[in-house]
N, C-alpha and C positions, 0 to 999 in steps of 0.2 A: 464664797464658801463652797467646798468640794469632798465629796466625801471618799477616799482612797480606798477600790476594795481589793482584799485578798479573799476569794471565791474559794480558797482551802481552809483559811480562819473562818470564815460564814460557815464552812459545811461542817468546820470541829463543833461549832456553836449549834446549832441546830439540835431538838429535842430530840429525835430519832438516833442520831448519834451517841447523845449525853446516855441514852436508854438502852444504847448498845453497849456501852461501858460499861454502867453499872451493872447492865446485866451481867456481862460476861465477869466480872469480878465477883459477883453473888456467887456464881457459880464455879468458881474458881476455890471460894469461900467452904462453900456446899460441899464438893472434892473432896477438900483437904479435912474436914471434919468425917464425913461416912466412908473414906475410902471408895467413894463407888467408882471413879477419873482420877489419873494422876492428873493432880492442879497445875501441872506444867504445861501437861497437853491443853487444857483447859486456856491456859492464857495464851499459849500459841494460836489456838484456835481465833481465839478473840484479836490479837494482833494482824495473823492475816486478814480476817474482815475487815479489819479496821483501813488497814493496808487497800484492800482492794477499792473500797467505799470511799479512800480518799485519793485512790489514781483513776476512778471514773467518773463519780459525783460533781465536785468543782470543773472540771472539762465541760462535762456535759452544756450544751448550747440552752438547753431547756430549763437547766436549774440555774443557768447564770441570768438567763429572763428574770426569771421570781428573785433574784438577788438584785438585779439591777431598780425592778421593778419598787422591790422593798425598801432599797438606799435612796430613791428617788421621794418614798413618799417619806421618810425618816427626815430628807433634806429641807424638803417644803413643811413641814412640821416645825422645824428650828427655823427655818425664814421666817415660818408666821409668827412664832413666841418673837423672835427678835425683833420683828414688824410690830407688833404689838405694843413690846417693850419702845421700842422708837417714837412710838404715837404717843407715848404718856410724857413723853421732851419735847414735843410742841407745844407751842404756845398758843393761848383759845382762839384765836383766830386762823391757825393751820387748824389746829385738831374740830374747830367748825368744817372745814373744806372737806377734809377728810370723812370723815362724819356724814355730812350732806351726799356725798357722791356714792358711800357705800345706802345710806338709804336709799336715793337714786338707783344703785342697780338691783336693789330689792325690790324696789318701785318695780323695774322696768319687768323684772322676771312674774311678778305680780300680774300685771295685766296682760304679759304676754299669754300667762296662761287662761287669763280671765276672757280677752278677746278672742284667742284664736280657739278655746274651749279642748284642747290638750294639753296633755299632763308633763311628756316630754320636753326637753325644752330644746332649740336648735345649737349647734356648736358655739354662733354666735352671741348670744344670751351669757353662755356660759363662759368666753374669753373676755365678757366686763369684767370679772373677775381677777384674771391675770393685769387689764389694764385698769382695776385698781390699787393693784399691788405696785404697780410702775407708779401711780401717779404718788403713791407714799415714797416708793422709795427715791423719787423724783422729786419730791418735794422737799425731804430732808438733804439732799444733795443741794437744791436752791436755796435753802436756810443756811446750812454751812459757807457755802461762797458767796451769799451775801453779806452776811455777819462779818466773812472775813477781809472784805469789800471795807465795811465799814471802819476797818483798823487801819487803813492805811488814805493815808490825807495825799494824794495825788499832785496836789497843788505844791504843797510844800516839798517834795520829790525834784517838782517840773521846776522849782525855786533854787534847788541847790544842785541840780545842773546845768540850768543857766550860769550860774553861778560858777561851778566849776569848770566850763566851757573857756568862760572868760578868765579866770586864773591859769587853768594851761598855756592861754594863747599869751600868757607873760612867764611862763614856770622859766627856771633855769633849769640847763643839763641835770644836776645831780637831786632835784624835783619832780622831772618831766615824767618822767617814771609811774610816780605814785600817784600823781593828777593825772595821766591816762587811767590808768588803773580805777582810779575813784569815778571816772566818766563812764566809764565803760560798763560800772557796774548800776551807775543812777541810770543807765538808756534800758539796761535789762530788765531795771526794776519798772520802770515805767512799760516795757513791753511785754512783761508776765503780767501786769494790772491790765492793760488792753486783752489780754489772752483769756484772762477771768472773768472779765467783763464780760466780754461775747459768749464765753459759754453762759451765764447768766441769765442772759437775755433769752438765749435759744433753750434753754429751763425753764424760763418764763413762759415762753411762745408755746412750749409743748404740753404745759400745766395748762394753759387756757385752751387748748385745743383739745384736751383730754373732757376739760370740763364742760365743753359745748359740746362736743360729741355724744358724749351721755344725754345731754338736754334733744339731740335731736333723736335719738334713737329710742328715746322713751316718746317723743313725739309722732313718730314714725310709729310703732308698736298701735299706737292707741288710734290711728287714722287708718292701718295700712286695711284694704280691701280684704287681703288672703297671706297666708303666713310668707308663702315665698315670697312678697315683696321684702320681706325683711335680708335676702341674699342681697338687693341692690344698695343696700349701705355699705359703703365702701369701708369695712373691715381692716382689710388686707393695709391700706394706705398709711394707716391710722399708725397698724402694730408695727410696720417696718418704719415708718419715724420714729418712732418711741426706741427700737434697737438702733436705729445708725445717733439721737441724741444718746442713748447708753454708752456707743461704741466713743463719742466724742470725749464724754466724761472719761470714760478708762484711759484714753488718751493723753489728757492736761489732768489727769491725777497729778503727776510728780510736778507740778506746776509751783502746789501748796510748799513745797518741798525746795524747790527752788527759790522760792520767796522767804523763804527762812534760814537761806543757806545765805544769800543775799545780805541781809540784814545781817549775819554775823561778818558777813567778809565787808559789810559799813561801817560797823561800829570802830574796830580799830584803826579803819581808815580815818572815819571822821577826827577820832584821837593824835591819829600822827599827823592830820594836818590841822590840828587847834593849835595842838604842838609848835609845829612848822612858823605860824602866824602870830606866835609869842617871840 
């Protein structure tokens, strides 16, 4: 999700603005009833403001901060409702994980501040946070590709290209055509299910690495001597697995896609050659 901005619509929207219009329209108003301004001048005047306030304002470096700064928390607002909304499509035994983990780092900010008897909390504390956002949205990511793991029977795939391996190696010229064709497509299907597969696994792998990390770092908290032992948790290692499996996912996205495209270029296959064998 991305939120596209235009820094000259933001600064039309903005209250100051909206208060400079109606002002100068009030007063435009005011004019043309007591005679005191011609209302022409009146809106002229309001126009160049407006004019000037919209060729320096949106440039500005300083207000495009506070704009970027604002679309930013707007975005992570809608992630969270949509995170949230995501969590109630689990089934009780994800939505237990999830659950546990976000107590866990309640847990963990708890004693950090109970042990180390400050109120602040360190950067680290505060980035469980973003990685329990990854392990949701990691999670629904591994329910999807498993679920869709589970639709597809592999064996009976690996069955009827065997199968049609051995029909080619008999097809005649004006078959041979459509028996490659129908091979070519049972090896892709079987190697986009291998492709699935393994990102799977490494969703799996990074789901339980999320969730023992938590267990040691609340362990760590409640043992550590002095606050900065808590910098020797390897943080850093943790969050750059968690982006390069993100990166891997955006990667075999169109995979799901390819497997659907698959099955439609099977089905008339399969037909022209039941066809064929009558």
């Amino acid at each position: 999700m991305e939120l596209k901005l235009s820094y000259i619509k933001e600064a039309l929207k903005e209250p100051i603005n909206i208060g400079g219009l109606l002002l100068a329209g009030a007063a435009a108003v005011y004019s043309a009833t007591t005679g005191f301004l011609d209302p022409a001048l009146v809106l002229a005047g309001g126009l160049i403001a407006e004019g000037f306030y919209l060729a320096t304002l949106p440039g500005s470096s300083f207000y495009r901060r506070i704009v970027d700064r604002r679309s930013r928390g707007m975005l992570d607002e809608q992630r969270r409702k949509q995170r949230l909304e995501m969590i109630k499509n689990f089934d009780p035994r994800e939505r237990e994980a999830v659950d546990y983990l976000s107590w866990m780092k309640n847990q963990i900010a708890s004693n950090y501040k109970k042990f180390t008897r400050l109120t602040d909390e360190p950067p680290q504390i505060r980035e469980l946070e973003a990685t329990w956002e990854a392990f949701v949205d990691l999670l629904d990511e591994y329910r999807r590709r498993k679920t869709h793991l589970r639709t597809i029977n592999r064996q009976a795939v690996e069955n009827q290209l065997r199968q049609a391996e051995r029909t080619l190696q008999y097809a005649d010229e004006a078959t041979r055509l459509l028996h490659e064709k129908n091979v070519e497509i049972l090896r892709r299907r079987i190697q986009t299910f291998d492709d699935i597969e393994r990102t799977v696994k490494r969703v799996e792998a990074q789901l339980q690495m999320i969730e023992n990390f938590f267990g040691l770092v609340n362990d760590q908290v409640v043992t550590m001597p002095t606050p900065e032992h808590l910098v020797m948790l390897d943080f850093d290692s943790l969050l750059s697995s968690i982006e390069m499996t993100k990166e891997i996912l955006q990667q075999t996205a169109p995979i799901f896609g390819q497997l659907e495209s698959l099955d439609r270029e099977a089905n008339p296959m399969r037909h022209s050659l039941a066809g064929e064998r009558r």
